[in-house]
PyMOL CGO cylinders between C-alpha atoms (Angstrom):
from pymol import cmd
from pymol.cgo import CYLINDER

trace = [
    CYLINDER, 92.58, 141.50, 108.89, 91.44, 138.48, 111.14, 0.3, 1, 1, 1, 1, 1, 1,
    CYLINDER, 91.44, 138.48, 111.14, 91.83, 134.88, 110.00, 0.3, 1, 1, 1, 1, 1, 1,
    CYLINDER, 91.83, 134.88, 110.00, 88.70, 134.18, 108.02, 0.3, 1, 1, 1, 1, 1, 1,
    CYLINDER, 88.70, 134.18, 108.02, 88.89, 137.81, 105.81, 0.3, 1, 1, 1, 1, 1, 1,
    CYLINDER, 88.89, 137.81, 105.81, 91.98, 136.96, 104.97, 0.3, 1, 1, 1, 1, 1, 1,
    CYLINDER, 91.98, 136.96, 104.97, 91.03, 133.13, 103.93, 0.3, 1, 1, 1, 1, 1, 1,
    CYLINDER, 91.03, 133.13, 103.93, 88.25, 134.45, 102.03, 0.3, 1, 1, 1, 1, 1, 1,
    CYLINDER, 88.25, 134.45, 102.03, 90.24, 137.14, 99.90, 0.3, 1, 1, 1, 1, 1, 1,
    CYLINDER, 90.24, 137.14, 99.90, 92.62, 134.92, 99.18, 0.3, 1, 1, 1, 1, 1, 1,
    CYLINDER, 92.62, 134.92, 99.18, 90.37, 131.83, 97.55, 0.3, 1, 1, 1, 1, 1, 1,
    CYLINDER, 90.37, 131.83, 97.55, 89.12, 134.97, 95.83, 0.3, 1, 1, 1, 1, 1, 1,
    CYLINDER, 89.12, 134.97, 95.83, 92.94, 136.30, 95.10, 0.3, 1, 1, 1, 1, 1, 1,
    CYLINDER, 92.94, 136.30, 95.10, 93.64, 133.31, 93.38, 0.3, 1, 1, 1, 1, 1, 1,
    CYLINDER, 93.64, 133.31, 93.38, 90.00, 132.29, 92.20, 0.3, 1, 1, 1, 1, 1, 1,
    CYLINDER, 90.00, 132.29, 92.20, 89.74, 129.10, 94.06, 0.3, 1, 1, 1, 1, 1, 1,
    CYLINDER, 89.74, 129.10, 94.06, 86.19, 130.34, 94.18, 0.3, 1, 1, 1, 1, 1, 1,
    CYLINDER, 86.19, 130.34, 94.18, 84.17, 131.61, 91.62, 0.3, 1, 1, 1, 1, 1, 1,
    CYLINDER, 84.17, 131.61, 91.62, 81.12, 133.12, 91.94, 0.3, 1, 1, 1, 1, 1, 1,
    CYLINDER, 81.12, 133.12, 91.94, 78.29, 133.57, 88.76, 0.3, 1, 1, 1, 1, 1, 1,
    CYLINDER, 78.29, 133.57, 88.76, 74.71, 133.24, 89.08, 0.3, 1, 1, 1, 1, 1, 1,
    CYLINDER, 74.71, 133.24, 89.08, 74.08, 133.86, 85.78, 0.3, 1, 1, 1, 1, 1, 1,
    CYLINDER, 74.08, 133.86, 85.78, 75.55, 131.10, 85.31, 0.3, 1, 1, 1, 1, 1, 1,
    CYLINDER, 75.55, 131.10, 85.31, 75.58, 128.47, 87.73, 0.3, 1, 1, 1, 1, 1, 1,
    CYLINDER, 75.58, 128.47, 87.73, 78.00, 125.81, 88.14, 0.3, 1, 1, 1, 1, 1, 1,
    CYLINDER, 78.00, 125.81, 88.14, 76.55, 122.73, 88.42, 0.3, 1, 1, 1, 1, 1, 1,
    CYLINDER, 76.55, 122.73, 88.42, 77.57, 119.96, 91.58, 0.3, 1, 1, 1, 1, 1, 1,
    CYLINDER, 77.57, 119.96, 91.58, 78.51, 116.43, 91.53, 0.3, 1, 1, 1, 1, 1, 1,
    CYLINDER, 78.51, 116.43, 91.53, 74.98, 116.03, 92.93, 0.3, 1, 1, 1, 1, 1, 1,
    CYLINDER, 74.98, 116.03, 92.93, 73.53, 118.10, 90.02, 0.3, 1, 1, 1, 1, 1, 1,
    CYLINDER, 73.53, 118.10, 90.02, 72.55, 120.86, 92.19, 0.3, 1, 1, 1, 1, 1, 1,
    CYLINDER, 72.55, 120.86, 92.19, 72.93, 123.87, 90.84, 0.3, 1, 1, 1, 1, 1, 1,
    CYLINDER, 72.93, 123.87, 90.84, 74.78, 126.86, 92.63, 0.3, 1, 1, 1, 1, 1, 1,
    CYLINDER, 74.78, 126.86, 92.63, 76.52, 130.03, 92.22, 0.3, 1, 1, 1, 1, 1, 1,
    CYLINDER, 76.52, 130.03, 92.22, 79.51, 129.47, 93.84, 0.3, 1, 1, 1, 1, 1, 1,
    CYLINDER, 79.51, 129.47, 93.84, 82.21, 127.28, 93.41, 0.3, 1, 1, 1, 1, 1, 1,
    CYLINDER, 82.21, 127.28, 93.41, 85.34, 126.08, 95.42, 0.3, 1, 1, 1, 1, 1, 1,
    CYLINDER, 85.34, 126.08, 95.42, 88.18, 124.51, 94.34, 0.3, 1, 1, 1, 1, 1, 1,
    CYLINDER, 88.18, 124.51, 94.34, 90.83, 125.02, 97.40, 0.3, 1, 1, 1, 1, 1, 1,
    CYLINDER, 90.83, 125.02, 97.40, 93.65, 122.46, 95.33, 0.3, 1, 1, 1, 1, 1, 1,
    CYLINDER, 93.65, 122.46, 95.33, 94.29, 126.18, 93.56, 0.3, 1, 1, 1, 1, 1, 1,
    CYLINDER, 94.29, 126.18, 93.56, 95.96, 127.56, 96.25, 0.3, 1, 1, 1, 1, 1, 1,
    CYLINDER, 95.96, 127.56, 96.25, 98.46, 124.75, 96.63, 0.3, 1, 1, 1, 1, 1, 1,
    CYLINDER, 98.46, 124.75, 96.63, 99.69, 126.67, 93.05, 0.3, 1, 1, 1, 1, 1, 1,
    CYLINDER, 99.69, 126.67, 93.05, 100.57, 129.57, 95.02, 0.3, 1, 1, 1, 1, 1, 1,
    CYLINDER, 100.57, 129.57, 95.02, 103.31, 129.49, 97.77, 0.3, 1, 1, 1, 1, 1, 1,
    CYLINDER, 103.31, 129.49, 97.77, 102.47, 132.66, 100.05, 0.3, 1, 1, 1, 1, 1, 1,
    CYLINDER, 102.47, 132.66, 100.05, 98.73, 131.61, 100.19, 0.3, 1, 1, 1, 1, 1, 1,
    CYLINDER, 98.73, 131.61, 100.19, 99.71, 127.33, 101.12, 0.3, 1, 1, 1, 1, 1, 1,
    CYLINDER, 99.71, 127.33, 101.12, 101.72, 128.48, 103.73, 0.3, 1, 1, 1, 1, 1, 1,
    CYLINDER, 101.72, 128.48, 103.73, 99.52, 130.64, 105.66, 0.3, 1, 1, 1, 1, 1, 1,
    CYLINDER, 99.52, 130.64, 105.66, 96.60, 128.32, 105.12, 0.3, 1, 1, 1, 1, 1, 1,
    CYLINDER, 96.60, 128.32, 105.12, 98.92, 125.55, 106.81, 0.3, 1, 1, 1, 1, 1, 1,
    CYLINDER, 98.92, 125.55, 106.81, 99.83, 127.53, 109.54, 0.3, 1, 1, 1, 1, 1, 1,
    CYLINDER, 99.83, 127.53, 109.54, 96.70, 128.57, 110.33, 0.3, 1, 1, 1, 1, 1, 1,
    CYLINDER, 96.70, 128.57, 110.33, 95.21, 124.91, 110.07, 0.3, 1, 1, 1, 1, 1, 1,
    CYLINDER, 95.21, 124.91, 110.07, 98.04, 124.04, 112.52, 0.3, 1, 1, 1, 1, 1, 1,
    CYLINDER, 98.04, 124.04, 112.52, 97.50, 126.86, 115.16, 0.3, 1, 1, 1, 1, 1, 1,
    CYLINDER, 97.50, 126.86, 115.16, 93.53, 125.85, 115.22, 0.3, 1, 1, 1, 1, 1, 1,
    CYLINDER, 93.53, 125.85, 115.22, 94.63, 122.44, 115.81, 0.3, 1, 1, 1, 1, 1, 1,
    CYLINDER, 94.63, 122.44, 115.81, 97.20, 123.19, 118.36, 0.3, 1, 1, 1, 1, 1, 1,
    CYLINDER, 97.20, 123.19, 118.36, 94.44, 125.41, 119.89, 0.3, 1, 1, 1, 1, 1, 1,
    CYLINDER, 94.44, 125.41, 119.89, 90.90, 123.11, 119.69, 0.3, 1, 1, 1, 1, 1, 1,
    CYLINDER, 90.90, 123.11, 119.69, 93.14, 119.80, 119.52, 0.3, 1, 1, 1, 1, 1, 1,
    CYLINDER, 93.14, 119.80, 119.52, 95.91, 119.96, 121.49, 0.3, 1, 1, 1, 1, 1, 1,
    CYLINDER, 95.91, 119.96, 121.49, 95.78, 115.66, 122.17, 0.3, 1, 1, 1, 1, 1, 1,
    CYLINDER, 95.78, 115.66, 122.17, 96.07, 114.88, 118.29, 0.3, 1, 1, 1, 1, 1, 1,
    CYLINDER, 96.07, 114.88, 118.29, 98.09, 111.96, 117.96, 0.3, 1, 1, 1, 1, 1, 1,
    CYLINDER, 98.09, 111.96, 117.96, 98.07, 112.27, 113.87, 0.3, 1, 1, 1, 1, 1, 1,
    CYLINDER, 98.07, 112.27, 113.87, 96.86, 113.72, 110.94, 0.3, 1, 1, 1, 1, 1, 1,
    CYLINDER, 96.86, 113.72, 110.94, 94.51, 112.57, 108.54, 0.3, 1, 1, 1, 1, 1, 1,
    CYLINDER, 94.51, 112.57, 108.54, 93.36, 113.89, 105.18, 0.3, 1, 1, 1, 1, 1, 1,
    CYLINDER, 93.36, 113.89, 105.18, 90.96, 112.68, 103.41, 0.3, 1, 1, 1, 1, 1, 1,
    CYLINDER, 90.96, 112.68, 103.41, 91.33, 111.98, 99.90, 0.3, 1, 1, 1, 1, 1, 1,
    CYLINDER, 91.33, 111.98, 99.90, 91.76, 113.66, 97.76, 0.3, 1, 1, 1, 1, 1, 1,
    CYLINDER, 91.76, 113.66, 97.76, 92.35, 117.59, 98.32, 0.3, 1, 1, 1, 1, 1, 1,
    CYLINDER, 92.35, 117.59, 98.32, 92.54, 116.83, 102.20, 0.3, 1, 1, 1, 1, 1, 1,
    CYLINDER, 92.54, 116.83, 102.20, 95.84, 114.65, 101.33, 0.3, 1, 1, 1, 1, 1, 1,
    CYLINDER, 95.84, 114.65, 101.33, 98.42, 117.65, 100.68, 0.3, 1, 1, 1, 1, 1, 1,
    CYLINDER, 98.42, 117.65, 100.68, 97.26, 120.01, 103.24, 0.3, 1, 1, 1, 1, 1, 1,
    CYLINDER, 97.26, 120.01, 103.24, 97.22, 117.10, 105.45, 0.3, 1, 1, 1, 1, 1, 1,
    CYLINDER, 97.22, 117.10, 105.45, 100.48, 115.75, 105.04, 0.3, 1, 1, 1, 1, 1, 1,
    CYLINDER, 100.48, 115.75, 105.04, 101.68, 119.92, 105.29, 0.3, 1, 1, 1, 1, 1, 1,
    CYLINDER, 101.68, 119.92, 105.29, 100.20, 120.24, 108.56, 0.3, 1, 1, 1, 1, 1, 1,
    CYLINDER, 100.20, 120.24, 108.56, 101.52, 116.44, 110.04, 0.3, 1, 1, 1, 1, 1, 1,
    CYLINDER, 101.52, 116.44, 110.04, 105.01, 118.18, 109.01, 0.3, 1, 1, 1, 1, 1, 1,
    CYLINDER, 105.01, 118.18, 109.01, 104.96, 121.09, 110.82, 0.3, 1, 1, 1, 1, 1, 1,
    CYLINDER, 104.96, 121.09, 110.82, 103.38, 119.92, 113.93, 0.3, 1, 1, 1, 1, 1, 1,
    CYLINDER, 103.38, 119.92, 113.93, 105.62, 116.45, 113.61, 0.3, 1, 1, 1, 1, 1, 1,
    CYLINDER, 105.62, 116.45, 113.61, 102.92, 113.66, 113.68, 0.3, 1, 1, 1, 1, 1, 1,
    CYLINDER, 102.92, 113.66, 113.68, 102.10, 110.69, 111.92, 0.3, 1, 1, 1, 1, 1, 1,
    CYLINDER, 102.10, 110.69, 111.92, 100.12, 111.14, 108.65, 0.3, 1, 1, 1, 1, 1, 1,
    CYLINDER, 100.12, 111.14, 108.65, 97.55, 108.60, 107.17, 0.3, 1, 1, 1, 1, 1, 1,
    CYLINDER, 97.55, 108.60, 107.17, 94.72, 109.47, 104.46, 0.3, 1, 1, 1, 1, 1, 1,
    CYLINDER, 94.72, 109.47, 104.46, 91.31, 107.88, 104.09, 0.3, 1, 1, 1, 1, 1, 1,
    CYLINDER, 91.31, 107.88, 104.09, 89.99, 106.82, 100.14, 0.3, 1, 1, 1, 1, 1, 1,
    CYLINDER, 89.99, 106.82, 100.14, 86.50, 107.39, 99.07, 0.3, 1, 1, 1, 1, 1, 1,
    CYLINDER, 86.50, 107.39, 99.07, 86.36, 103.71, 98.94, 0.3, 1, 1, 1, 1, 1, 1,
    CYLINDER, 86.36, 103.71, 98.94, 88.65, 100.81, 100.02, 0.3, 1, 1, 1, 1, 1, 1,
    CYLINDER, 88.65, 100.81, 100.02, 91.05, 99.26, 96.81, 0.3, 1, 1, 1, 1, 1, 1,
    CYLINDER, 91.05, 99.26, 96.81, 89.98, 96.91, 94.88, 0.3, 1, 1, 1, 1, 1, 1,
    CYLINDER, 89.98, 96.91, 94.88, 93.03, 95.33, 94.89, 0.3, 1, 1, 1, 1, 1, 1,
    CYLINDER, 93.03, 95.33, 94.89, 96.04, 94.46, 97.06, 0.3, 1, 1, 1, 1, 1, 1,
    CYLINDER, 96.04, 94.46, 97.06, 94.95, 94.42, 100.61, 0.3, 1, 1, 1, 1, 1, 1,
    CYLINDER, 94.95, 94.42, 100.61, 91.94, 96.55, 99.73, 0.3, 1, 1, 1, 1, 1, 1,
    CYLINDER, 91.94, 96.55, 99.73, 92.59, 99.35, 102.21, 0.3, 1, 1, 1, 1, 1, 1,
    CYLINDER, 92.59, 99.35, 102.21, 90.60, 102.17, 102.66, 0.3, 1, 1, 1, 1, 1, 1,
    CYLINDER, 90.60, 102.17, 102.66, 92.88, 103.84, 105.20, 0.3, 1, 1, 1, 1, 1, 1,
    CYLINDER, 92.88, 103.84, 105.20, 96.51, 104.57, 104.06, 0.3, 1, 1, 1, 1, 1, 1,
    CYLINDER, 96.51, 104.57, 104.06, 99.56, 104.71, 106.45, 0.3, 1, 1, 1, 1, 1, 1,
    CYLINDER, 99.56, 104.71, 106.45, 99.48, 103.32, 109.74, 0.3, 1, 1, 1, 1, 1, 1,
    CYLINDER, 99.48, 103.32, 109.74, 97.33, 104.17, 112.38, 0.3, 1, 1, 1, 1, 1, 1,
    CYLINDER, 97.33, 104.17, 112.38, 96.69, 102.21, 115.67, 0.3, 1, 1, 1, 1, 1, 1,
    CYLINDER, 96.69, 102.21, 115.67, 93.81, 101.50, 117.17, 0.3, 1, 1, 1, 1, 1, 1,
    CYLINDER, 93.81, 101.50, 117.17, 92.62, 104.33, 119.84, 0.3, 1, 1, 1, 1, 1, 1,
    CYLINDER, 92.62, 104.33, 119.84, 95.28, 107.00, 118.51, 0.3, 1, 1, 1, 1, 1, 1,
    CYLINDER, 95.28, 107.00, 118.51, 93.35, 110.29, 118.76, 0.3, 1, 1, 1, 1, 1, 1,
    CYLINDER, 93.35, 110.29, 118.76, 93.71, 111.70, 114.75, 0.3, 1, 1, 1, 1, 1, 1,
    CYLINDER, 93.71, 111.70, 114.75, 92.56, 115.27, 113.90, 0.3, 1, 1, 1, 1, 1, 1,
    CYLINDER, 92.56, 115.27, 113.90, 90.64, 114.54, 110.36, 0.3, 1, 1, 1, 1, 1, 1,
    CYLINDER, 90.64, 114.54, 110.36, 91.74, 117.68, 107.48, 0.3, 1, 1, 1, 1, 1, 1,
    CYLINDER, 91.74, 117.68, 107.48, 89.42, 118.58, 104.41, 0.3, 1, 1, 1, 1, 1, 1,
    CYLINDER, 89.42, 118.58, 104.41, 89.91, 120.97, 102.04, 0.3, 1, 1, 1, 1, 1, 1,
    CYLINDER, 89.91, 120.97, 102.04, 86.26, 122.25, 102.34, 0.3, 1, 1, 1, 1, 1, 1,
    CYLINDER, 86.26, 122.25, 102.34, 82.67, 121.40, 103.72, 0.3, 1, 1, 1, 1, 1, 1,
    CYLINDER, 82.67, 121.40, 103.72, 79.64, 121.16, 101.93, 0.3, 1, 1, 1, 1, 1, 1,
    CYLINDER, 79.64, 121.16, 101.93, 76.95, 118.52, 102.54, 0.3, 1, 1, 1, 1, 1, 1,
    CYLINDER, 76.95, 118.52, 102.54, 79.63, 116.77, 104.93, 0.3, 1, 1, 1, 1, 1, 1,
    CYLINDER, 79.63, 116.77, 104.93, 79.24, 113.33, 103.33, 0.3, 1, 1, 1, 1, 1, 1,
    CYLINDER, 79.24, 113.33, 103.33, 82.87, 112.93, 102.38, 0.3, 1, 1, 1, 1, 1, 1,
    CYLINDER, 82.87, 112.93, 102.38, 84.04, 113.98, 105.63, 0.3, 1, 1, 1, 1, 1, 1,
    CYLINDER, 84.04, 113.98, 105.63, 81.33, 112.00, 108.14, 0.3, 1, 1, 1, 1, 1, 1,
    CYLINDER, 81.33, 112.00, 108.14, 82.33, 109.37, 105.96, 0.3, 1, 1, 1, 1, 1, 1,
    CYLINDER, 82.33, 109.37, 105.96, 85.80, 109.20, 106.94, 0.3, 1, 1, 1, 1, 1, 1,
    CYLINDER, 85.80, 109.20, 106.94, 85.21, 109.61, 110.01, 0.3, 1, 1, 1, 1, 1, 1,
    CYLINDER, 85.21, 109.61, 110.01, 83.20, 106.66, 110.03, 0.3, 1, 1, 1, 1, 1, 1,
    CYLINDER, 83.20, 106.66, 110.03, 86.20, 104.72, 108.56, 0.3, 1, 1, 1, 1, 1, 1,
    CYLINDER, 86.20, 104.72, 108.56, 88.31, 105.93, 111.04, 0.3, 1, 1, 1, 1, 1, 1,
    CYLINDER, 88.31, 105.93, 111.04, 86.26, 104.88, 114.15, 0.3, 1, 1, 1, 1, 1, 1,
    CYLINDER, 86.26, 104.88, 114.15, 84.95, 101.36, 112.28, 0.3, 1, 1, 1, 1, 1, 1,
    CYLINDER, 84.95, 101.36, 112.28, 89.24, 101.00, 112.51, 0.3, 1, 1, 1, 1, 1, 1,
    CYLINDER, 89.24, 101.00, 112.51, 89.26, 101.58, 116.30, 0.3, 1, 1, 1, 1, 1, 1,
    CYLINDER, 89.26, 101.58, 116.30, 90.42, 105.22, 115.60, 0.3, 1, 1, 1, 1, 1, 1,
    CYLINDER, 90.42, 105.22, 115.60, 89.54, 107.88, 117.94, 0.3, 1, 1, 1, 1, 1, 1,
    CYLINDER, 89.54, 107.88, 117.94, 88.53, 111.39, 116.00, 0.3, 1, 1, 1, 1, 1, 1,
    CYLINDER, 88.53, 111.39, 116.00, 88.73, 113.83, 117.94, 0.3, 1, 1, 1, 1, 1, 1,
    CYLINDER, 88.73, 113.83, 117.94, 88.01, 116.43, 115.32, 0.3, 1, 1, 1, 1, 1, 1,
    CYLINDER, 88.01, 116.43, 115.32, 88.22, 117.83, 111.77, 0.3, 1, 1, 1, 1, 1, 1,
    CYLINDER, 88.22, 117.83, 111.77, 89.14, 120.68, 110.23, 0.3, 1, 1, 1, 1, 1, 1,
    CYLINDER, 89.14, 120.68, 110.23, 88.76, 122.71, 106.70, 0.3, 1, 1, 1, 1, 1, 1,
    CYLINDER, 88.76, 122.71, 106.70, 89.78, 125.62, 105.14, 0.3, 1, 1, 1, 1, 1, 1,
    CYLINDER, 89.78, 125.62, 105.14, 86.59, 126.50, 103.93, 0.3, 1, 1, 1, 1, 1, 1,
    CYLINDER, 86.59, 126.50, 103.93, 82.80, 125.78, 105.06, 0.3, 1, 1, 1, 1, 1, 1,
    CYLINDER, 82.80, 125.78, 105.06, 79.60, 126.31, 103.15, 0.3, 1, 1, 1, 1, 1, 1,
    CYLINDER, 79.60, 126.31, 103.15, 77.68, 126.95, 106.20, 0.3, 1, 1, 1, 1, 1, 1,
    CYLINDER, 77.68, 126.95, 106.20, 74.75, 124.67, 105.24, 0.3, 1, 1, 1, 1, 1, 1,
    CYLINDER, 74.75, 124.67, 105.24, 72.50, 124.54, 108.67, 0.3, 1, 1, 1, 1, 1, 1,
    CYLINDER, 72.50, 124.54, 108.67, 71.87, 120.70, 107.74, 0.3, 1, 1, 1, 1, 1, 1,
    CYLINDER, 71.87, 120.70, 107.74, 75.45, 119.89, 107.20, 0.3, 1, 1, 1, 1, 1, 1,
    CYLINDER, 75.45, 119.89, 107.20, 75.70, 121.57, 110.97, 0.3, 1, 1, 1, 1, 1, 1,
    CYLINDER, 75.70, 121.57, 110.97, 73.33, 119.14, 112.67, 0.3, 1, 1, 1, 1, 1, 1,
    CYLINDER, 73.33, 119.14, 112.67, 75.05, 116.25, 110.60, 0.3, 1, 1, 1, 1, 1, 1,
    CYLINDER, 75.05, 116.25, 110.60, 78.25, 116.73, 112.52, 0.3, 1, 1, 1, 1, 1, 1,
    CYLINDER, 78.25, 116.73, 112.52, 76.36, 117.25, 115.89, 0.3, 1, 1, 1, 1, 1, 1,
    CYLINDER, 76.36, 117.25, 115.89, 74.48, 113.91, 115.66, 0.3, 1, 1, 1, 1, 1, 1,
    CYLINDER, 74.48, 113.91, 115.66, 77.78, 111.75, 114.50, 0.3, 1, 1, 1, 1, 1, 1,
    CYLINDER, 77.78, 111.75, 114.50, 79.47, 114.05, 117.92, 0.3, 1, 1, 1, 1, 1, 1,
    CYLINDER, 79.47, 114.05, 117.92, 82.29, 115.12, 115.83, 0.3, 1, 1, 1, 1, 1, 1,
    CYLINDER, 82.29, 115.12, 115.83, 83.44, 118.54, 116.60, 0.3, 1, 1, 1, 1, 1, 1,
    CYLINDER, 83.44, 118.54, 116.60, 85.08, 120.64, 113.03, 0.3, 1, 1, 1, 1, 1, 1,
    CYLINDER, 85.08, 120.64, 113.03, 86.46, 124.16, 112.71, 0.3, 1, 1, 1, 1, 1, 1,
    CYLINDER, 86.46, 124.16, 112.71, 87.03, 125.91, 109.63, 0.3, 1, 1, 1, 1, 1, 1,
    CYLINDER, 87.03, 125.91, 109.63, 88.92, 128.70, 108.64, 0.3, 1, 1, 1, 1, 1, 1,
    CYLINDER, 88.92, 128.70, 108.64, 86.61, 130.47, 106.24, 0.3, 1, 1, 1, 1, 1, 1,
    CYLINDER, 86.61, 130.47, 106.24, 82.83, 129.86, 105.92, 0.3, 1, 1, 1, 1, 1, 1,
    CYLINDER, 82.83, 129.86, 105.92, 80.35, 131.15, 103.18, 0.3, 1, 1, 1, 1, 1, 1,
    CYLINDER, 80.35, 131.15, 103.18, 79.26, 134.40, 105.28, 0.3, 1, 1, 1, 1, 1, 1,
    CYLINDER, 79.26, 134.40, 105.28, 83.07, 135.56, 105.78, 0.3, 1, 1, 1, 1, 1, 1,
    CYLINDER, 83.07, 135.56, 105.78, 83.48, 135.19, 101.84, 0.3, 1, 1, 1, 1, 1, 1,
    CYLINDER, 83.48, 135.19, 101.84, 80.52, 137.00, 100.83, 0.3, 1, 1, 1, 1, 1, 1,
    CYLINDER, 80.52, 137.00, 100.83, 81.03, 139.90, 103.07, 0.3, 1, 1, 1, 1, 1, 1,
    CYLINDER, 81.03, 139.90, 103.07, 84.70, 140.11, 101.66, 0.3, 1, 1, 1, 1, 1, 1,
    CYLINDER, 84.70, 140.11, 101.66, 83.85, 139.57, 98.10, 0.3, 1, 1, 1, 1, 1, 1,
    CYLINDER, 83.85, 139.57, 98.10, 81.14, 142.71, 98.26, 0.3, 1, 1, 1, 1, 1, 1,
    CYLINDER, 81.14, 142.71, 98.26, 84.01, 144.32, 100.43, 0.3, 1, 1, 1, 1, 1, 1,
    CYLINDER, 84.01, 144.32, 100.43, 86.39, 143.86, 97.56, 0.3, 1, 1, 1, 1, 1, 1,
    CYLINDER, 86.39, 143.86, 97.56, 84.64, 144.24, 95.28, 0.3, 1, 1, 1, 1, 1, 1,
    CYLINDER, 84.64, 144.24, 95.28, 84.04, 141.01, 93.41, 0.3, 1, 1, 1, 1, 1, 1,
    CYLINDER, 84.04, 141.01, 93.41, 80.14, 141.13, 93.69, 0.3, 1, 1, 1, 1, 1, 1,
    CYLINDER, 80.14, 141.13, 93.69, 77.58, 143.98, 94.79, 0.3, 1, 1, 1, 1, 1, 1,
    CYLINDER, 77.58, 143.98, 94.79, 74.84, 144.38, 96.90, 0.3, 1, 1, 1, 1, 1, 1,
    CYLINDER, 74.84, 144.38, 96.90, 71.76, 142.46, 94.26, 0.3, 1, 1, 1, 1, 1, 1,
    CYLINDER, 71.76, 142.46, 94.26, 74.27, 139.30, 94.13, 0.3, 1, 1, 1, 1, 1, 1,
    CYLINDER, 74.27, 139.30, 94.13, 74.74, 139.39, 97.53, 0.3, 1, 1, 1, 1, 1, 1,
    CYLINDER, 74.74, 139.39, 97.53, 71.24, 139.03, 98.46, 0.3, 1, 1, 1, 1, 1, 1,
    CYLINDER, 71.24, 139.03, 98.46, 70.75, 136.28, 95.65, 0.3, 1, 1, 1, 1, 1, 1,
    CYLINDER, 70.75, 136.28, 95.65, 73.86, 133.88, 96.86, 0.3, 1, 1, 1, 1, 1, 1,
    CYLINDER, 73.86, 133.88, 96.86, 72.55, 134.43, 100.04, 0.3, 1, 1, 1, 1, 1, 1,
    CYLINDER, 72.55, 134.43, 100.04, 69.26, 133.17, 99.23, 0.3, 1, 1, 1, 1, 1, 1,
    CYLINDER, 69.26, 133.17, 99.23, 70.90, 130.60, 97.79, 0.3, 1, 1, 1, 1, 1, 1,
    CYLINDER, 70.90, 130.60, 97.79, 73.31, 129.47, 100.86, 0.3, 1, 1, 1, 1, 1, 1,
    CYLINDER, 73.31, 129.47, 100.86, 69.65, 129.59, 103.03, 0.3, 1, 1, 1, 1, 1, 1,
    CYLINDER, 69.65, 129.59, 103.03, 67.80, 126.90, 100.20, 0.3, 1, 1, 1, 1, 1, 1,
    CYLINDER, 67.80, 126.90, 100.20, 70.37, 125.51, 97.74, 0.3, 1, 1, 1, 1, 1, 1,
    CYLINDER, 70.37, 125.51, 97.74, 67.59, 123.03, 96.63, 0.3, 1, 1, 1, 1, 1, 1,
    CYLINDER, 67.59, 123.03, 96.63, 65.03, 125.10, 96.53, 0.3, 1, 1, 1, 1, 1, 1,
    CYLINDER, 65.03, 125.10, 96.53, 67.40, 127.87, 94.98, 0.3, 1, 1, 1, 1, 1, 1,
    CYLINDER, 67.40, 127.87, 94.98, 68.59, 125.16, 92.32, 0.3, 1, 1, 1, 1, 1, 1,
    CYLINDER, 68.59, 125.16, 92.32, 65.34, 123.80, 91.85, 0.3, 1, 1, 1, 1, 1, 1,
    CYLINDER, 65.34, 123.80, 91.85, 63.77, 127.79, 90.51, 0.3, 1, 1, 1, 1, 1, 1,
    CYLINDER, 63.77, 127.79, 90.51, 66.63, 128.41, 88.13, 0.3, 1, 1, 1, 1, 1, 1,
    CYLINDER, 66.63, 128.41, 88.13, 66.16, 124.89, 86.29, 0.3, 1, 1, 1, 1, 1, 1,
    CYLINDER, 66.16, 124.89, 86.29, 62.04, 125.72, 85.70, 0.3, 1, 1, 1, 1, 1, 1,
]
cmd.load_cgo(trace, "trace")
């Protein structure tokens, strides 16, 4: 089983995603969807962390071989972060959501120097505003990205073009159409709720927008 099939039924092995569109879980943005990912769940379950650190590490050694350090952002990017900066030996800083309030009001933890070439680690991507906006940080702070990584991506087409206009290259290990195919492979969903979280992944306003009339 190659990389991305074996992502997927894991997060499904140990229900770091749930799928229900009956019943739709509903985003910090309010949209509504039928799928949900939580990837801190597999940090519960030793077999699963492991190979989703190794992996992360062999993409990086792969697509990043100049990575100077590690950088998660906060806060499920932090522990699979700080994994992957032991393995591969580097430096590990995280970015906040938003600088302290107090103190010296950092938004960037650890220490990084200015033009050290820092490989940025998410848990997963969905609009990409948490991650574009650390990598904002990063470069505002003189820090060259040279490219991010997550274990799983939503696929949004928008999301896409967001990281090709702020030129910052990502890689993920799992996306949405892995998981689906290996959910209806396994079981988890058939062929109807396929073809509705598909619809879904292709207009998740529009698809959020129908179920709330």
């Amino acid at each position: 089983m190659e990389t991305s099939a074996k992502i997927a039924q894991y997060l499904l092995e140990c229900e770091a995603v749930k799928l229900n569109i009956s019943y739709p879980f509903t985003w910090t943005s309010g949209m509504r969807s039928p799928i949900y990912c939580d990837n801190r769940v597999t940090l519960s379950y030793t077999a699963i962390r492991k190979y989703i650190t190794q992996s992360l590490c062999e993409v990086i050694q792969s697509k990043y071989p100049d990575a100077e350090a590690i950088v998660g952002v906060a806060t499920a990017g932090i522990p699979q972060g700080a994994s992957i900066a032991d393995v591969l030996n580097l430096p590990f800083a995280y970015v906040r959501a938003e600088a302290k309030k107090h103190g010296l009001k950092n938004n960037i933890e650890g220490k990084l120097d200015a033009g050290t070439k820092v490989v940025v680690v998410e848990d997963l991507i969905s609009t990409g505003k948490s991650s574009l906006k650390a990598v904002e940080d990063l470069r505002n702070n003189g820090i060259e990205v040279i490219g991010l990584v997550s274990i799983f991506n939503y696929g949004f087409i928008e999301t896409d073009q967001k990281f090709k206009d702020a030129k910052c290259p990502y890689t993920s290990l799992s996306s949405f159409n892995d998981l689906i195919k290996q959910a209806e492979t396994s079981g988890y969903i058939n062929a109807e709720e396929v073809s509705k979280i598909s619809e879904w992944n292709a207009n998740p306003m529009k698809w959020s927008d129908s179920f709330n009339l």
